[in-house]
C-alpha positions as CSV (number, residue, x, y, z in Angstrom):
1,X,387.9,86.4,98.0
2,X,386.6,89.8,99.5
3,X,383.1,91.0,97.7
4,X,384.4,93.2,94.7
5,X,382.0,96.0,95.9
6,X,384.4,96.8,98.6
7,X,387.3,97.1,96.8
8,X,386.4,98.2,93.4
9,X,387.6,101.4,92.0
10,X,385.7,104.5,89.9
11,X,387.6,104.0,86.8
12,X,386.9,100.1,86.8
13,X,384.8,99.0,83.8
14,X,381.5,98.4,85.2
15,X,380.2,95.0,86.0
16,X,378.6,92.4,84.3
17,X,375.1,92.5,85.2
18,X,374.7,88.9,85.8
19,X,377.6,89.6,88.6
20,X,376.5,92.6,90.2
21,X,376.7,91.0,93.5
22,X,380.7,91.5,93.1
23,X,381.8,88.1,93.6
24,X,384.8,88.0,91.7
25,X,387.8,90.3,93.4
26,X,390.9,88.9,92.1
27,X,389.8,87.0,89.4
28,X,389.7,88.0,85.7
29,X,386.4,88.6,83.9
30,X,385.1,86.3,80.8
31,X,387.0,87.7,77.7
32,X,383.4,87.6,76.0
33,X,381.5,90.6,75.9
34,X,378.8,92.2,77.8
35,X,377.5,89.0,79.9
36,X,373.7,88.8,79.6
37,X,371.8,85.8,80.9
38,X,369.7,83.8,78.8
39,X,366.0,83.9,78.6
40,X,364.6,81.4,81.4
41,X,368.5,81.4,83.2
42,X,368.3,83.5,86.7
43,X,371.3,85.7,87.2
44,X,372.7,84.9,90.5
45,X,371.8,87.7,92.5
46,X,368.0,87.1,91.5
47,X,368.9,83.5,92.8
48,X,370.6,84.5,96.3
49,X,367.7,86.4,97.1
50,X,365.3,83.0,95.8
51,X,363.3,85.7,93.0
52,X,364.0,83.1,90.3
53,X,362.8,84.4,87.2
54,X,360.4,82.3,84.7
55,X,361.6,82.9,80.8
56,X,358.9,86.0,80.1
57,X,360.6,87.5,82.9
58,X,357.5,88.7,84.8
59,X,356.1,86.4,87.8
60,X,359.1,84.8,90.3
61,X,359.4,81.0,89.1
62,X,358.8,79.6,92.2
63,X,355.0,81.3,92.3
64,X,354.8,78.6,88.6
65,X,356.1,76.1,91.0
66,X,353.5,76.5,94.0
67,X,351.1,76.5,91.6
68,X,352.1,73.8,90.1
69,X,353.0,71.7,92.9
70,X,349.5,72.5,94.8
71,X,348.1,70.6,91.6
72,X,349.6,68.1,91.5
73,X,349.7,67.5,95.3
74,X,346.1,67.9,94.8
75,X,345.4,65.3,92.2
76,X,347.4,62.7,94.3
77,X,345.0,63.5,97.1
78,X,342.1,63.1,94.9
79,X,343.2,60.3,93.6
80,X,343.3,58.8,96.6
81,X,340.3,60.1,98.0
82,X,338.6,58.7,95.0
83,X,340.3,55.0,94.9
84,X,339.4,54.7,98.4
85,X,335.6,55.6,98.0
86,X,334.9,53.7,95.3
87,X,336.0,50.4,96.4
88,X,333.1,49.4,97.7
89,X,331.2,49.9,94.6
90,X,334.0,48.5,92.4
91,X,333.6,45.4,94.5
92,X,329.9,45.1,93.7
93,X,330.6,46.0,90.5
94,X,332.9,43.4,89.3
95,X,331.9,40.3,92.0
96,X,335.3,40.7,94.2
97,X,336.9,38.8,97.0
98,X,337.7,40.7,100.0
99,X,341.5,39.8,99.5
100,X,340.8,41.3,95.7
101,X,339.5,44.7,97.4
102,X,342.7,45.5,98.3
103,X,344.7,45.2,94.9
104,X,343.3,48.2,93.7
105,X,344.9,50.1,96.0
106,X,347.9,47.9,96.2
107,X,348.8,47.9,93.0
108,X,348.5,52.0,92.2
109,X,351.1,52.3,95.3
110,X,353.2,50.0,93.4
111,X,352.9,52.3,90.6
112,X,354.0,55.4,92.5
113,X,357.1,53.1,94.1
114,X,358.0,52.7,90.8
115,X,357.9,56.0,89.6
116,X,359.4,57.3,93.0
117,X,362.0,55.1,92.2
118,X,363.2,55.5,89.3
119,X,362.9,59.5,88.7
120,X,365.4,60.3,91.6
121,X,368.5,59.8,89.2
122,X,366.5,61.1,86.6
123,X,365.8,64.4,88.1
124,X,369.0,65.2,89.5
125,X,370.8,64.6,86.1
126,X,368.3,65.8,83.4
127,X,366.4,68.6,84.8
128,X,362.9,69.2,87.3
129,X,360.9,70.3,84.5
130,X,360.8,67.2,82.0
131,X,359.7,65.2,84.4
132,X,356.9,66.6,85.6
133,X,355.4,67.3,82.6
134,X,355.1,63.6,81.4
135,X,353.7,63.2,84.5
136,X,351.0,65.5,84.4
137,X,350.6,63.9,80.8
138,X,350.6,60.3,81.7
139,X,348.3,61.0,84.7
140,X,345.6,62.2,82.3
141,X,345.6,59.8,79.4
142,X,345.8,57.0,82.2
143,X,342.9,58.2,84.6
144,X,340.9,58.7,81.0
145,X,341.8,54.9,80.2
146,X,340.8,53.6,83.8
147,X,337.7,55.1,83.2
148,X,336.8,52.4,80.5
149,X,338.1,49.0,81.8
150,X,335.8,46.6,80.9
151,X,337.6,44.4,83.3
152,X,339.3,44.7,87.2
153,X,342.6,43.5,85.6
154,X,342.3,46.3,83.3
155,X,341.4,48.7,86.2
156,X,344.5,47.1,88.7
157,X,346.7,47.5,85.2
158,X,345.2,51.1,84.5
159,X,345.4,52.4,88.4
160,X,349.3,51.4,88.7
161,X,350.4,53.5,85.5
162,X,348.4,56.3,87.0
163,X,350.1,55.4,90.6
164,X,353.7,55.7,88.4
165,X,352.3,59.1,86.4
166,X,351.9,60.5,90.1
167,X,355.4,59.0,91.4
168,X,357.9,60.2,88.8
169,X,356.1,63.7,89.3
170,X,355.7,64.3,93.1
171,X,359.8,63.7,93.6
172,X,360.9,66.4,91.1
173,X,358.5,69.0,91.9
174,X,359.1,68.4,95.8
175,X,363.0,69.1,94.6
176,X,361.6,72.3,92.6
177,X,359.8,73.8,95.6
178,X,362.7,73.2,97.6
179,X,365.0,75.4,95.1
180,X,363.3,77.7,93.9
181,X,362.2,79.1,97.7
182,X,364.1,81.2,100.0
183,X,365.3,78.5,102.9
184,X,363.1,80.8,105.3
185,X,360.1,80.4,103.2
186,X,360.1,76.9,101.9
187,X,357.9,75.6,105.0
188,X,355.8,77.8,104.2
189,X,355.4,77.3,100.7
190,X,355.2,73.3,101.4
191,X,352.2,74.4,103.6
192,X,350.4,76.3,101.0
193,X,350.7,73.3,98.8
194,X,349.4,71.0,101.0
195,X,346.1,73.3,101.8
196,X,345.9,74.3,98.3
197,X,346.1,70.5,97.1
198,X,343.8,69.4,100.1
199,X,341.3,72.2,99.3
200,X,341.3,69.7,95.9
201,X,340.9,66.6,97.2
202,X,338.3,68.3,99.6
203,X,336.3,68.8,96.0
204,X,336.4,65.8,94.9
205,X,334.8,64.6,98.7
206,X,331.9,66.7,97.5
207,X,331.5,65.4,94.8
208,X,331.0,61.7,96.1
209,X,329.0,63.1,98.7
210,X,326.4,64.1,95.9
211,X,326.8,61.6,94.1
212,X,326.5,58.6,96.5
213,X,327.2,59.1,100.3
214,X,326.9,55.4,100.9
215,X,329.7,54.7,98.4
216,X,327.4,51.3,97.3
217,X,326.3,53.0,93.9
218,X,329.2,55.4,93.5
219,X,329.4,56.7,89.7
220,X,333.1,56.2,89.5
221,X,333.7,56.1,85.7
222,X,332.5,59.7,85.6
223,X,334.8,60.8,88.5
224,X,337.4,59.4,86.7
225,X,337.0,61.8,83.5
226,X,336.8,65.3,85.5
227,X,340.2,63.8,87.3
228,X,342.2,63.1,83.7
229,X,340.3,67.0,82.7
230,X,341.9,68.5,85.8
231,X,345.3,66.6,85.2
232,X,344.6,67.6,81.4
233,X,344.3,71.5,82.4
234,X,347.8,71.4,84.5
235,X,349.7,69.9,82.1
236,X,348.8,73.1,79.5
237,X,349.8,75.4,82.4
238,X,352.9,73.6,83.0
239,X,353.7,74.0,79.8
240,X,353.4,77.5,79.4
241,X,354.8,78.8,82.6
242,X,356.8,76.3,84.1
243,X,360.8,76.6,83.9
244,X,363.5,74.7,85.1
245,X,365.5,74.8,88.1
246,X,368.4,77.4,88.4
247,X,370.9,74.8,89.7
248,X,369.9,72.6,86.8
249,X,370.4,75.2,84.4
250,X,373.8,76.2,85.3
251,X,375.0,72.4,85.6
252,X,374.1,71.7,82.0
253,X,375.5,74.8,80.9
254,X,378.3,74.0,82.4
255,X,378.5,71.1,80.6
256,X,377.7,71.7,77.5
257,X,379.7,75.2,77.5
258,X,383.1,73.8,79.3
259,X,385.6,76.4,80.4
260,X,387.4,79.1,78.2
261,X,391.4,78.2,78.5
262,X,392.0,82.2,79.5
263,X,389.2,81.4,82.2
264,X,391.5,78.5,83.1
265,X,394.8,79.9,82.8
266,X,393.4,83.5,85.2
267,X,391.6,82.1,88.1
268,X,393.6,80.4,90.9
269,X,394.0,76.7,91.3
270,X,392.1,77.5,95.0
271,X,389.1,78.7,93.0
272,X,389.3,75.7,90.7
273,X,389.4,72.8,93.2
274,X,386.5,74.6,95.7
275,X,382.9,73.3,95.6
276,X,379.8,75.3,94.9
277,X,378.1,77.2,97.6
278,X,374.8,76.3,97.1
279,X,372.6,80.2,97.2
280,X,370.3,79.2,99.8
281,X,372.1,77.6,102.6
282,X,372.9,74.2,101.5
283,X,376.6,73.7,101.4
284,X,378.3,70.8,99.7
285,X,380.2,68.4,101.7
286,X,383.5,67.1,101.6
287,X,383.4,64.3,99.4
288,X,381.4,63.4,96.4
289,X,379.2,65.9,96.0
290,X,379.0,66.7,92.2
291,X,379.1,62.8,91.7
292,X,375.6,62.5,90.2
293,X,376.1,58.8,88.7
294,X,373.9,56.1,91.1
295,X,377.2,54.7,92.9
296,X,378.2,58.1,93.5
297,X,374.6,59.4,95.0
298,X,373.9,55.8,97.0
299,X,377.6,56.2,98.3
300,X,376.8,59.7,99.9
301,X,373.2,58.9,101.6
302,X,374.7,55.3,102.9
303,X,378.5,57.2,103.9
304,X,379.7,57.2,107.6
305,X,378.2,60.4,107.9
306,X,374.5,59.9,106.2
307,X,373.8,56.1,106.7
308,X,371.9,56.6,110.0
309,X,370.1,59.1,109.1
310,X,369.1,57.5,106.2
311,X,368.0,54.7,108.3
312,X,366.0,56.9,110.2
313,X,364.1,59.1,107.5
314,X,363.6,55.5,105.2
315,X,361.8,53.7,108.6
316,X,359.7,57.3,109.8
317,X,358.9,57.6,106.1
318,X,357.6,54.0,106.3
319,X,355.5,54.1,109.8
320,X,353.9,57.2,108.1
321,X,352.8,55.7,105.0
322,X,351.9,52.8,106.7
323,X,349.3,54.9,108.8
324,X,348.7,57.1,105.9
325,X,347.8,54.4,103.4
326,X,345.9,52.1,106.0
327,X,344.0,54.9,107.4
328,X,342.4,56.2,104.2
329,X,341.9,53.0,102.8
330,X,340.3,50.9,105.7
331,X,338.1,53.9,106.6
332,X,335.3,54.2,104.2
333,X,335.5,50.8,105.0
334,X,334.6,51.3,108.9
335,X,332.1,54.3,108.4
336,X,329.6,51.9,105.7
337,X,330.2,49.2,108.2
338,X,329.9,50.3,111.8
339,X,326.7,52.1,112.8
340,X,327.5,55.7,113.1
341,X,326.2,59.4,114.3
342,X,326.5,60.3,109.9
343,X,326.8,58.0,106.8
344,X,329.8,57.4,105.5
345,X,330.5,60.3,102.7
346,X,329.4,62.7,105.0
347,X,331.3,62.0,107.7
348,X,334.5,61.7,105.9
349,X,333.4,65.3,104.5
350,X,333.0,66.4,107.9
351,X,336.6,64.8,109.3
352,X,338.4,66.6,105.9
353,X,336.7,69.8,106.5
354,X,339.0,70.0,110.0
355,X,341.4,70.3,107.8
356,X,341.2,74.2,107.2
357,X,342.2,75.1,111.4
358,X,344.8,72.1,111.2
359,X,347.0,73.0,108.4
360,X,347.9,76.2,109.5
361,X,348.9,74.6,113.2
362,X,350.5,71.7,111.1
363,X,352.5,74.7,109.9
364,X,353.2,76.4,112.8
365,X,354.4,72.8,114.6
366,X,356.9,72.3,111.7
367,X,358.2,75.9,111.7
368,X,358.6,77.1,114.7
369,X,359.8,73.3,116.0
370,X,362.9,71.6,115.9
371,X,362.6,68.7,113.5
372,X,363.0,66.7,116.3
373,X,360.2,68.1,118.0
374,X,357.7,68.2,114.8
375,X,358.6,64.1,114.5
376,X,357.3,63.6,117.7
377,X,354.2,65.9,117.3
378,X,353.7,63.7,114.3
379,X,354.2,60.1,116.5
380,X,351.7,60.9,119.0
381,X,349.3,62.3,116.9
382,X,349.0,59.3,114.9
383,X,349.2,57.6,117.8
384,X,346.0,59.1,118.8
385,X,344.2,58.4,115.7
386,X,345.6,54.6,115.8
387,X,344.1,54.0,119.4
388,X,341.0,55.7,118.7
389,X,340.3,53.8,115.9
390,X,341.5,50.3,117.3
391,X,339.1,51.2,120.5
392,X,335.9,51.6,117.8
393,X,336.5,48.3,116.5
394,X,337.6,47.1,119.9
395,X,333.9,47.8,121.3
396,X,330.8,45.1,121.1
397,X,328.9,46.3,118.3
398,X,326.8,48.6,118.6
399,X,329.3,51.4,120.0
400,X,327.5,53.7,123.1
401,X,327.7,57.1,121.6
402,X,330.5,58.1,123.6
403,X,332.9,55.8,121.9
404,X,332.0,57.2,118.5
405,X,332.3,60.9,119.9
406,X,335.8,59.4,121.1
407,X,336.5,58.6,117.5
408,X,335.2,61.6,115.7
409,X,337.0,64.1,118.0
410,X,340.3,61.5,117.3
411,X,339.8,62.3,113.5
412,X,340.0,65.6,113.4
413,X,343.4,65.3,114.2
414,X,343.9,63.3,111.0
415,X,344.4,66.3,108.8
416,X,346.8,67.5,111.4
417,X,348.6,64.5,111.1
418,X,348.5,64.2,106.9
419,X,349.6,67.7,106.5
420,X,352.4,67.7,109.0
421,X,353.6,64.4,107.6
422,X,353.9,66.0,103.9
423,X,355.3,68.9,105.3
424,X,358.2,67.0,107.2
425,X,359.4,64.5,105.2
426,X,358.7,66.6,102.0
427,X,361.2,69.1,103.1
428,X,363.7,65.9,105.2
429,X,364.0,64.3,101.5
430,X,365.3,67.5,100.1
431,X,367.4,69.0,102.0
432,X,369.0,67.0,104.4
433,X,371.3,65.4,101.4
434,X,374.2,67.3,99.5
435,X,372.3,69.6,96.9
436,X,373.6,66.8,93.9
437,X,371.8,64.4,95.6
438,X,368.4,66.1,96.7
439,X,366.5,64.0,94.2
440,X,367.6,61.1,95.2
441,X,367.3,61.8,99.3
442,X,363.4,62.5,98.2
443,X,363.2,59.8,96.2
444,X,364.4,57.2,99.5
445,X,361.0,59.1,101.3
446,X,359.2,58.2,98.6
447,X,360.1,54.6,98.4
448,X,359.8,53.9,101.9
449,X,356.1,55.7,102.0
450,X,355.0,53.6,98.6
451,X,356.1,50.3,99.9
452,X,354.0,51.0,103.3
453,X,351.3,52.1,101.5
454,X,351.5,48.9,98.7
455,X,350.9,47.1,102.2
456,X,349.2,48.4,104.1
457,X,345.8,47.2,102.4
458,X,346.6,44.1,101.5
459,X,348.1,43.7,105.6
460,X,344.4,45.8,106.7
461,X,342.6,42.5,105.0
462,X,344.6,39.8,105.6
463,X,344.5,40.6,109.4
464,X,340.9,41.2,109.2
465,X,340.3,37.6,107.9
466,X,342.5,36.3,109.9
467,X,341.2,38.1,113.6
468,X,337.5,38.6,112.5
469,X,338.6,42.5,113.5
470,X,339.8,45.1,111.6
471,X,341.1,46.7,115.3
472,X,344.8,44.6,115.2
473,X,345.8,46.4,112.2
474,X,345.7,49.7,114.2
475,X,347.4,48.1,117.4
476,X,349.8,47.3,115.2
477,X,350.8,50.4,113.6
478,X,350.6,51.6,117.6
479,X,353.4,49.4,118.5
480,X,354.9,50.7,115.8
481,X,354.4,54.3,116.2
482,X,355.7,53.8,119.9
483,X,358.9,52.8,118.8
484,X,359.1,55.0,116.5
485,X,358.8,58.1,119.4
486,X,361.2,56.3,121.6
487,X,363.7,56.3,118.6
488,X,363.0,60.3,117.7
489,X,363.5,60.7,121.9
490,X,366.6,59.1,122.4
491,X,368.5,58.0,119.5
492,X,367.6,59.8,116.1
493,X,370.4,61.4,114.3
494,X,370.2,65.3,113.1
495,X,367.6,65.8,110.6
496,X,368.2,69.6,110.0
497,X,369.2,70.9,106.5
498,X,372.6,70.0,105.2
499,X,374.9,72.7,105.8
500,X,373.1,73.6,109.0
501,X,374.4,70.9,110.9
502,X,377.8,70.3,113.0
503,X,380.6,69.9,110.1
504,X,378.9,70.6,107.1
505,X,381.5,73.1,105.6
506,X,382.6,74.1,102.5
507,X,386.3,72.9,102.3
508,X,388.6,74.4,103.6
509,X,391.2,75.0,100.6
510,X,388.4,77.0,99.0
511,X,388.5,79.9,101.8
512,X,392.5,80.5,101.3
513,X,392.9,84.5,100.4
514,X,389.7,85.0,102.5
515,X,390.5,87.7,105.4
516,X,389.2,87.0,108.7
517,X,386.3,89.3,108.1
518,X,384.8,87.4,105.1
519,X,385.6,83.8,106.3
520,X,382.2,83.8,107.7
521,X,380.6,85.1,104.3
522,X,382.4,82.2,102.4
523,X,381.5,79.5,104.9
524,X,378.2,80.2,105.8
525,X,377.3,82.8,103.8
526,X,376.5,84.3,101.8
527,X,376.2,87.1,99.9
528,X,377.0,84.8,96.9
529,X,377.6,81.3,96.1
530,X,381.2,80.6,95.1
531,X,380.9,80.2,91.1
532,X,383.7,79.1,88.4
């Protein structure tokens, strides 16, 4: 399997253009005619070097997909942002119980672990694209109906189809990103999604802020119509520019093309029984890999070689939504209740505008950083934000100014915190499965992180009733996060991309013919993915 390029003659008929990378020395070419890909389909070449093409042919695809992804990361931040805020005026709006405050929340997390759920499977077998779409289209029409309950059923009801529009979204385009970017850019491209979507959610901050920065009269109806407009307005760019994923594309075709008997009867059994090279890194593994049925996908992340790190990514996943979806919830709740320096809007303007120096050290951290390492950055920062928090509450009402100062310089390690957290296990979800199961991996982070956050208020009130102090629920998710670190430090398995790590190879039958000198190319390689 030498690259043709090195052994072609000047009489040879030249090659197709869609295999100009020469991968195909001893191997006959399709009897069909000139090969030309079809409109939306990247040849492979374009694909090795990650320029996926859209179908117009002019920007790369996966500029549509960080565009696309930014938005929707960025109405999921929104959403939250706004869900959060307005709880306090919902409450006075509708005569709630404090165990009733949470439900809101509660309930549009069990939306998105629904969705999450369910679109894994989906996604791997039908396509990226499809997906997303409905979910940019369910997102809108169901943030326009939450805007008009007339009841808090209706609102619950409302919020957890809009939590499901966000969940079958987020896991596919997460997928998208991943395969569509070079492997040396993807962290980088995760990064710009998550400024470009907190830069949103940082909007919609403003706009409570002038609206009502006590969050007691909050107009919430109205911020409710400009978030189904914005959902509204990337849903008609999806439509236009967004295409599917190259790996999709050739899996259905594929498919629905089969093989040509000549093909058959020309290439060499070796060929025929070797696995697909995936074009940016990811190689498949021994066993499995093109089963995309839910046995077949639950057998590979739960194998001998998988289940612990499963394990590992499900319960990290789970600490961080847990923190994640405490944190933003319980504190609009702390900044109207506790005396403070700044009322509350404006001091959770303040804490998101630290946001713009953290993200790019979030970036660095998860670049430049083992995995291993960037897990523990992410432990003991949250750590930090835990303990500051649990020592406000902690402290005899009012807090000396120091302790708040304490607390405020603790939050602006929060974006740090958020952004690394997408950024890790984001990318973990992706790519540390087989390629055929990289939907389902990030659908497993996306379960564990919507069952924390389903939790998390309804555990932030019921300890608060139960302890008169809203301060255990952050010792708690210390203890946690404690573990958690000890776990990363001395007993975590490999969390690097699949195909990186110790005996993820190609198998071995599928390098027979392959000279010393290209073994390497073929195993780790890659000029070319192997291709039938």
């Amino acid at each position: 399997l030498k690259p043709c390029s090195s052994i072609r003659m000047a009489s040879d008929p030249p090659l197709c253009p869609s295999m100009s990378d020469g991968r195909f020395c001893n191997v006959a070419p399709p009897p069909a005619g000139p090969c030309k890909s079809r409109p939306g389909q990247a040849t492979d070449s374009e694909a090795t070097r990650g320029m996926c093409k859209d179908a117009s042919g002019g920007e790369g695809l996966q500029y549509t997909v960080l565009i696309v992804a930014s938005g929707l990361i960025g109405i999921e931040i929104a959403t939250i942002f706004l869900l959060t805020s307005m709880t306090i005026s919902v409450t006075s709006d509708f005569g709630l119980s404090s165990v009733q405050q949470g439900l809101l929340m509660s309930f549009t997390a069990m939306g998105g672990l629904v969705g999450s759920l369910v679109i894994g499977h989906i996604a791997d077998c039908k396509g990226r694209r499809p997906p997303v779409l409905c979910s940019l289209a369910f997102t809108a029409v169901f943030a326009f109906l939450a805007a008009h309950a007339k009841t808090y059923h209706m609102l619950v009801m409302m919020g957890m189809a809009l939590g499901f529009s966000l969940g079958i979204g987020l896991v596919p385009i997460s997928v998208l990103l991943s395969e569509t970017t070079p492997e040396g850019s993807r962290m980088f491209a995760r990064g710009a999604c998550q400024c470009l979507g907190g830069v949103c959610g940082f909007m919609m901050l403003v706009a409570v802020q002038f609206d009502d920065a006590t969050f007691r009269h909050l107009h919430w109806r109205s911020l409710l119509h400009g978030l189904s407009i914005a959902a509204g307005c990337l849903f008609l760019l999806a439509c236009s520019c967004l295409g599917e994923s190259p790996r999709i594309v050739k899996m259905m075709d594929r498919q629905t093309r089969g093989f040509n008997s000549v093909w058959r009867t020309l290439t060499p059994a070796s060929v025929l029984g070797a696995r697909t090279c995936h074009r940016q890194g990811r190689h498949t593994m021994g066993s499995g890999t093109g089963d995309t049925t839910i046995r077949g996908q639950l057998n590979i992340v739960f194998s001998k070689r998988f289940y612990r790190t499963t394990i590992y990514i499900g319960a990290g996943a789970f600490i961080a939504g847990l923190v994640q979806g405490g944190h933003q919830y319980a504190l609009p709740q702390i900044l109207s209740k506790e005396m403070s320096l700044m009322n509350a809007a404006t001091a959770r303007l303040v804490i998101s505008l630290f946001g713009v120096p953290m993200a790019p050290a979030a970036q660095y951290t998860a670049t430049k950083l083992s995995r291993r390492a960037a897990l523990s950055a992410l432990g003991l920062s949250s750590m930090v934000v835990a303990l500051s928090t649990a020592l406000l509450g902690s402290w005899p009402s009012p807090q000396p100014p120091a302790v708040e100062l304490i607390f405020y310089f603790a939050m602006t390690l929060d974006p740090y915190r958020a952004f690394l957290a997408g950024l890790l296990f984001g990318e973990i979800g992706a790519d540390v499965f087989p390629a055929s199961t990289a939907g389902f991996g990030a659908s497993i982070v996306a379960v564990s992180i919507g069952v924390a956050t389903i939790l998390a208020p309804m555990l932030f009130e019921s300890l608060l009733i139960l302890t008169g102090t809203w301060a255990t629920f952050y010792y708690i998710v210390s203890v946690l996060l404690a573990l958690f670190l000890l776990a990363t430090c001395f007993a975590a398995p490999c969390v690097e991309p699949c195909g990186h790590r110790e005996g993820d190879t190609v198998e071995e039958e599928s390098l027979e013919g392959c000279d010393q000198n290209h073994q390497d190319d073929c195993k780790y390689g890659s000029l070319a993915q192997l291709q039938l």
